[in-house]
N, C-alpha and C positions, 0 to 999 in steps of 0.2 A: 130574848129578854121580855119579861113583863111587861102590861100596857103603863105607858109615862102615871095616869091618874090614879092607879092603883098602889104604886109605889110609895116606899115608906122611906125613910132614911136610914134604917137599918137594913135594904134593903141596900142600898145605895152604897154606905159602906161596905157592904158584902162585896158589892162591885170593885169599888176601891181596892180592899184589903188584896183580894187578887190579883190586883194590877199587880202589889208588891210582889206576891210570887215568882213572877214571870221570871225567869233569869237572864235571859240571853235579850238583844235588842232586837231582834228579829220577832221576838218573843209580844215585847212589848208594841212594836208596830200592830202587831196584831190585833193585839187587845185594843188600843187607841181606834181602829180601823171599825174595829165593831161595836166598839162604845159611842161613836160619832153619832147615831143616830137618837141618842137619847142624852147628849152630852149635856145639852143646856140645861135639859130638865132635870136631870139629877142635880146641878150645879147648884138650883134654885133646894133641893129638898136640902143640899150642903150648906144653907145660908152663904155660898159665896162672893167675896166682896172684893176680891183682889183687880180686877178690873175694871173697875170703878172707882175704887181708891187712886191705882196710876192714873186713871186719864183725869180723874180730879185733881194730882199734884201737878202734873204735864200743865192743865190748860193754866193753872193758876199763875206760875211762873213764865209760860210763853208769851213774850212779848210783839213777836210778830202779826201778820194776817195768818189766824191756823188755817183760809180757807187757801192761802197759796203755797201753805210745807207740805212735805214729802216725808211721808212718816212708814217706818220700816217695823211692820209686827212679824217679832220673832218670835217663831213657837209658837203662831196663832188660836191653831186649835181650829174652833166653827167659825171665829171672827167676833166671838164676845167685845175684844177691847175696841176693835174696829167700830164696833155699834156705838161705844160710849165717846170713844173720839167724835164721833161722827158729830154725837148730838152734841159735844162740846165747840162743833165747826169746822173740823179738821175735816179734809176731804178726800186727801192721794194718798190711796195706801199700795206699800207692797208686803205679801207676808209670805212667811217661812213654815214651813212642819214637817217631820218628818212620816205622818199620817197621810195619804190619799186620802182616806176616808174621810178626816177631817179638813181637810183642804176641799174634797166636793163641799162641804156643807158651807167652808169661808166662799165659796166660790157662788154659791145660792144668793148668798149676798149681794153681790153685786155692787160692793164695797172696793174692791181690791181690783187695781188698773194690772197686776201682774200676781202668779203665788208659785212660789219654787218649791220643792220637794228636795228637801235636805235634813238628814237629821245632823243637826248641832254637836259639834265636836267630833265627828269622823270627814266632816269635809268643811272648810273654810267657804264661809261667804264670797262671793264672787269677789274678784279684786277690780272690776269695774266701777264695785259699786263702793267703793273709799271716797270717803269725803261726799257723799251725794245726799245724806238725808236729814232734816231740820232735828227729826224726831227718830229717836232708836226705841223701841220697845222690848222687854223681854217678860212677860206677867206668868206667875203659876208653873215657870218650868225648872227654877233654878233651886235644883234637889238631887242630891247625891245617884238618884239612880235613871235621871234624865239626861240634866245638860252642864260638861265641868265647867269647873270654875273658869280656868283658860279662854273661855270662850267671849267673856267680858270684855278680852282686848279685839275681840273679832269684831263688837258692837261699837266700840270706840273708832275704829278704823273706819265702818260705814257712815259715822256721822263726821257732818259737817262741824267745820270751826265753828264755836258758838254756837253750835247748836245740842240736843239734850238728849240725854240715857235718863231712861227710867228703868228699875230693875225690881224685882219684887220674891219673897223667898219667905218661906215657913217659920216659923219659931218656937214649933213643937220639940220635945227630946230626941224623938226620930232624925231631926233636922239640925241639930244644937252643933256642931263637929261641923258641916258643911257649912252653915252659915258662918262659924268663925272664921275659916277657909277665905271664904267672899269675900270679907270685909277686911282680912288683910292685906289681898289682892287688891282692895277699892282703896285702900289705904294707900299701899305700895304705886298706884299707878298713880296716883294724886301728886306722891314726893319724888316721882319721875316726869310731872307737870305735862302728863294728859290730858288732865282734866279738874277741875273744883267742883268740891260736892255744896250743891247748894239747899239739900235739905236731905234729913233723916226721920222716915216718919212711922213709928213705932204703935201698932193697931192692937191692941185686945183682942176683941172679938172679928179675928180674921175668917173662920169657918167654924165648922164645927166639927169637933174631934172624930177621928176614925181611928183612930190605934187601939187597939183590945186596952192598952193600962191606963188610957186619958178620956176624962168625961170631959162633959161641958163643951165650951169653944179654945181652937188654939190660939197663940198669937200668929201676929206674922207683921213685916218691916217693909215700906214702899221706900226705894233709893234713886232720888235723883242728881245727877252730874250733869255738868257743862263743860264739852267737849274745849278745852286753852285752844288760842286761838294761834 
């Protein structure tokens, strides 16, 4: 890959659009693996804001000390949300990828007391870890050809009574089908009294488009619940 300062965002989606290709998940591991080293900084040519957004809905609604919850990032990546937690006071994290490569780089951090190597939706989160975390995280990964829907009750499962899921998901055309999927599932678990949604927050200018038929920036939706107690 290209030096990070050279980079254009045409260049970046280039990168993107190819992820789409990949077919198989063995596939996509790969590409994640070698995209890690340049992840943040494309992220930045992406106007990326999905991790920021969550830990701004997270801190606003937590009423605890953030500096004594147990916050579980799933999907991490490099540890982007970890950083923004961080500065919002949060301080225990455990994260999830199904990336090495981007697990070394959360791991550079020096954020994260623990980081598992799973990808989401071919193996269930530890069952140890039920009911153990103040804070459930899932930012950037919940897309049809990453992590399914099903896996929502996984994240319910890890957090504590009273304690909060943040979820976060695209609202481009690409993504319009999946995301309806979500939200009947967040619906459905609701009128099964998992959990109350205590806010739905709907962004404009979530990134910026990469699909060949969309200019401009896409939308995209930060969801947070409170785990019924």
């Amino acid at each position: 890959m290209m030096a990070a300062a050279s980079k254009t965002f045409e260049d970046v989606k280039s990168v993107i659009l190819s992820a789409h290709k990949n077919a198989t998940a063995k596939d996509k591991v790969d590409f994640y693996n070698c995209w890690a080293k340049n992840y943040e900084q494309d992220l930045v040519l992406l106007e990326y804001r999905a991790a920021n957004l969550a830990a701004s809905r997270v801190s606003s609604h937590f009423s605890g000390f953030p500096e004594a919850a147990f916050v579980l990032d799933v999907a991490c990546g490099t540890g982007l949300v970890a950083k923004q937690m961080k500065e919002n006071g949060f301080e225990h994290f455990v994260g999830v990828d199904g990336s090495e490569g981007m697990l070394e780089r959360a791991r550079e951090t020096g954020l994260y007391q623990d980081l598992k190597l799973s990808i989401m939706g071919k193996e269930p989160l530890p069952a140890e870890w039920a009911n153990s975390f103040d804070v459930v995280l899932i930012v950037g990964a919940l897309s049809p050809s990453q992590v399914p829907v099903p896996v929502v009750r996984d994240l319910c499962r890890t957090t504590k009574p009273g304690g909060y899921i943040c979820m976060t998901t695209r609202g481009n055309q690409d993504n319009l089908q999946y995301k309806t999927s979500l939200e009947n599932e967040l619906t459905q678990m609701e009128k099964e009294g998992l959990w109350t949604c205590v806010e739905v927050t709907d962004v404009e200018n979530w990134e910026k488009a990469v699909a060949e038929f969309e200019d401009g920036y896409i939308p995209g939706t930060v969801y947070l619940y409170k785990k019924s107690v």
